[in-house]
N, C-alpha and C positions, 0 to 999 in steps of 0.2 A: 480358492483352489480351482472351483470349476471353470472360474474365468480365465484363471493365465492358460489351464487347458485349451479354453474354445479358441482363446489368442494363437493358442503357438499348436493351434492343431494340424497347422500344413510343416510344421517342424516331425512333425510326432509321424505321422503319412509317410513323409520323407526318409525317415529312419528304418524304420516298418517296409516299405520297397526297396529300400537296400541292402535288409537282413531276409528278405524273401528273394530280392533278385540273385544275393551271394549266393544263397543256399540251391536254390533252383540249379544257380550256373554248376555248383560243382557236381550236384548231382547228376547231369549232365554230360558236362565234358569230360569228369574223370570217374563217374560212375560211383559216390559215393553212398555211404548211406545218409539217411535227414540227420541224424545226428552228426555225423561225423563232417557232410559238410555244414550245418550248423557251426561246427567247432572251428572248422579253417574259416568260417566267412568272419565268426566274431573276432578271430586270432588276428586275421587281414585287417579288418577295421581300425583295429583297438592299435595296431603294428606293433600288439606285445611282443611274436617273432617266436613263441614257441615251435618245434619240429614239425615239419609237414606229416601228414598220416601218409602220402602218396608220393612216389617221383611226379610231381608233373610235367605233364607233356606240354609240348608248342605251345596248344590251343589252352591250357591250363593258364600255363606261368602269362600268356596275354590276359587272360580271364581275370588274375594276380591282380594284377599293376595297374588296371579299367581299378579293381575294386576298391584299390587301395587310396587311389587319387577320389575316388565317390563319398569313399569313408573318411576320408582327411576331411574333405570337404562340407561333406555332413557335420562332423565335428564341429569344425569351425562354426559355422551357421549357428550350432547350438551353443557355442559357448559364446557368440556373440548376442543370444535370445537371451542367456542365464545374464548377463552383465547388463542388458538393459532392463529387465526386472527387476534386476538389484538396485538401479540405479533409479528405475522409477520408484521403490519401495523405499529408497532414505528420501525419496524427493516427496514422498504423498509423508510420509513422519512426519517430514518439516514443517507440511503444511499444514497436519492436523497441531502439530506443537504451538505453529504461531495460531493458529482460529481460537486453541484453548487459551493461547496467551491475550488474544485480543477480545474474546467471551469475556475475559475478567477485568478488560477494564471499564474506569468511569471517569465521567467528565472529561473526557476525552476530545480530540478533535478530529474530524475527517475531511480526508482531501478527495475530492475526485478529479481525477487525469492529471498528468507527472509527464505534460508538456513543458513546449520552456517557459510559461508562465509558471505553471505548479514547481516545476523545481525553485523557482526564485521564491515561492510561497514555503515549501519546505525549507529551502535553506532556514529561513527568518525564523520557520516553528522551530526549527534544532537550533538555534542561536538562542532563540529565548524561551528553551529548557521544557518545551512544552510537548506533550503527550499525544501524536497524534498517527492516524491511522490511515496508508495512502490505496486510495483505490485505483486501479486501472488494468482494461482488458488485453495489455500485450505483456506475454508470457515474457518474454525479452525484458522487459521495462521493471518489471518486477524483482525478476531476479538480481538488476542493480541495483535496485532498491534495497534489497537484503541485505549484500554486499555491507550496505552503509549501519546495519542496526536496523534502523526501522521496520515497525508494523507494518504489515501489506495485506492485502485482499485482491487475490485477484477475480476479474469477472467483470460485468459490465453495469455501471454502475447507476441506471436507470431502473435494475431491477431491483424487486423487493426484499429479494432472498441474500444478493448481493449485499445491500445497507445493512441487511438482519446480519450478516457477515460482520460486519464493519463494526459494530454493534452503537445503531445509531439510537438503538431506544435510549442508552445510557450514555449517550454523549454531549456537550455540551456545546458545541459548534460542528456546524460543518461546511465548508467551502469547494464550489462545483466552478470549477476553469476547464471546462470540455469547449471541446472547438467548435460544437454547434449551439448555438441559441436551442431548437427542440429540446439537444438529448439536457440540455441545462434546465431547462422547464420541468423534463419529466424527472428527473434526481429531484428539484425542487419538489414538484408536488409530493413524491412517495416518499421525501425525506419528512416534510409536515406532516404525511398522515400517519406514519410512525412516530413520530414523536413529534407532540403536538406544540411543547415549553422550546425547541431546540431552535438558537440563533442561526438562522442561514446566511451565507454571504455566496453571493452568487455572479457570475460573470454574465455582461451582457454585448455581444459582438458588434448590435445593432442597436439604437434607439427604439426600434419600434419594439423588440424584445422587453424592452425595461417595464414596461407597464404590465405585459402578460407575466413575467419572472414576478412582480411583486401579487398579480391577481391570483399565481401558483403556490403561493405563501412566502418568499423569499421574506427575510429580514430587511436584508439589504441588496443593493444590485449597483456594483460597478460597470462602469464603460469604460477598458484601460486604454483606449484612444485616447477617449477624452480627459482622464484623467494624466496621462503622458502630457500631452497639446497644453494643458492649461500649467501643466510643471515646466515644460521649456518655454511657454510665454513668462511666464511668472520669474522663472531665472533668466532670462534676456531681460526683461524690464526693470526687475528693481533684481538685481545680483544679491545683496546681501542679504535680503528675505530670504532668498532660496539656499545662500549657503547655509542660514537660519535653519531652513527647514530638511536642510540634509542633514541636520542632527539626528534628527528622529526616524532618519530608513538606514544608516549607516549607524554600525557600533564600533569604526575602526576609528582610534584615537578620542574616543570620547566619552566620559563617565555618567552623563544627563541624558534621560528619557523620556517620553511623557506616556503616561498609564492613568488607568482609569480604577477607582477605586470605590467598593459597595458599604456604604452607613450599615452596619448591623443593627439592630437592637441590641440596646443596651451601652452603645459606644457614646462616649466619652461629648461624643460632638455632637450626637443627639438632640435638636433643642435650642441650640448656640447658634448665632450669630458666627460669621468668620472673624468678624474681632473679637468676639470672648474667647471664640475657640485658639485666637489666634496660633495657628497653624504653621506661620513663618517661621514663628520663634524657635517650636520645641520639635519641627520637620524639618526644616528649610524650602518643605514642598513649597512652592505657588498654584495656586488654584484659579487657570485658567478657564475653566467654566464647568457650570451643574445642571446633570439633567436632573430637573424634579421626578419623583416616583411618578409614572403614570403620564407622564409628560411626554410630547412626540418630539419637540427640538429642546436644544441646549441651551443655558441661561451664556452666553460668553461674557467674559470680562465680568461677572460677579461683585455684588458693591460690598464693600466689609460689613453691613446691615443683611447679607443676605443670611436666613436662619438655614439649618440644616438640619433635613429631617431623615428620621429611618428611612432605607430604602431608595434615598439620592445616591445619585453616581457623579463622584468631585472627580472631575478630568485636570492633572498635575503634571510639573513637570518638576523634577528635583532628579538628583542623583540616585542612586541603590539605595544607599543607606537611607536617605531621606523618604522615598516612594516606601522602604518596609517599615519606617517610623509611623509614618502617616495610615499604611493597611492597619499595624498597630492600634491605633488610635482609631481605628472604624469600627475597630472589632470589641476593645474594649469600653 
């Protein structure tokens, strides 16, 4: 309360000299008393148009028409002050409505900046149904964001309080597409030191960035140059590898994916070679390569001797159906 005071205190001033100037004027020019011009300046303002107490004179009825256009005007200003309060007050709700909504999630994902790489990064997360939460400092950029559904934070996303927003302690990915290498470095570091388990995937603009981005804790670190560069070399040279591999960025016209999938304890394939386990038959998955637990690269092309233990991640590619047989089967 004291604050929308201190805000609209040149409103409040402004009202206040023109229920002093009214009152002053008629006491004055038409010689009333404080009350009674009190009573014609609020009657002038307000243009309720009750009966004058007085004939006025010349100098009066000028005195009138100055007040009335000051009072109109006053008006206005303030009821233009009550409607941006109001409009700030559903706007700060909202905000507190999504921070409570975004406090309660988990395993979650976060985005930082909702350029035109992060929008191409969010389309994909809303395509595959996944939970995630977009950070970025243009008030503008945000409120599209809304528009669509999604979680938002806004603020700058290098800072700590910011992440605490986004709520990275409990999130299980997050990915930084800021336009500068720094402000990516610094998300990176304050994203690891809040949360220590948490997969980072991080953009890198330049080469020399990539090794600072992984000394900052990144998980991973892309170069979308070079990753573009080495996709139109690769579909220029052998064409049907790459129509191959548009399988798996595009979901239009196609039922095959490829996803990664975690051995629990206790599953089924625990223990088992790929041909006990055989995986073909009762998935349809294929199991195009394993990272072992604890392992820094991927087994690719896996031999049917290869055993599967708790805690490997089978990299597959099969249909829907097939990839939720096979989670299935990880889990039990």
């Amino acid at each position: 309360m004291l604050s929308a005071i201190r805000r609209n205190s040149h409103l409040i001033v402004l009202t206040l000299l023109v229920l002093l100037g009214g009152t002053a004027g008629y006491m004055l020019i038409e010689g009333m008393s404080l009350l009674d011009a009190f009573y014609m300046t609020c009657t002038t303002i307000t243009t309720v148009g009750y009966r004058e107490i007085v004939d006025p004179s010349s100098a009066g009825k000028i005195f009138t028409i100055v007040l009335i256009f000051l009072g109109l005007g006053t008006i206005f200003l303030v009821l233009i002050d009550i409607g941006q309060e109001f409009i700030t007050a559903l706007a700060m709700r909202r905000v507190r409505m999504m921070e409570h909504h975004v406090a309660a999630l988990k395993d979650h994902y976060i985005l930082c900046g909702h350029g035109r790489m992060g929008r191409v990064v969010a389309d994909h997360l809303r395509q595959a149904g996944a939970v995630f939460v977009v950070v970025d400092n243009s008030e503008d950029m945000v409120g599209q964001i809304k528009e669509s559904g999604c979680h938002t934070v806004l603020g700058d996303a290098t800072m700590d309080e910011t992440l605490e927003r986004a709520g990275v302690r409990n999130a299980r990915g997050l990915v930084s597409v800021l336009s500068k290498d720094a402000d990516n470095v610094f998300v990176t570091l304050t994203a690891r030191e809040l949360n220590p388990a948490i997969f980072i995937l991080t953009r890198a603009n330049n080469d020399d960035a990539i090794s600072k981005l992984y000394r900052a804790g990144a998980s991973k670190v892309l170069n979308p140059y070079e990753s573009a560069g080495a996709r139109i070399a690769q579909t220029l040279l052998r064409p049907v590898v790459g129509d191959f591999m548009e399988l798996f960025s595009t979901e239009e016209g196609v039922s095959i994916s490829m996803e990664e999938v975690h051995v629990m304890a206790g599953s089924r394939l625990a223990g088992k070679s790929l041909r006990e386990s055989d995986i073909r038959a009762h998935t349809s998955a294929v199991i195009v390569a394993i990272k072992k637990s604890g392992a820094a690269k991927l087994k690719i092309n896996p031999t049917a001797d290869e055993v599967v233990e708790v805690d490997d991640m089978l990299v597959a590619i099969a249909d829907t159906e097939g990839l939720n047989a096979l989670a299935d089967l990880a889990r039990e």
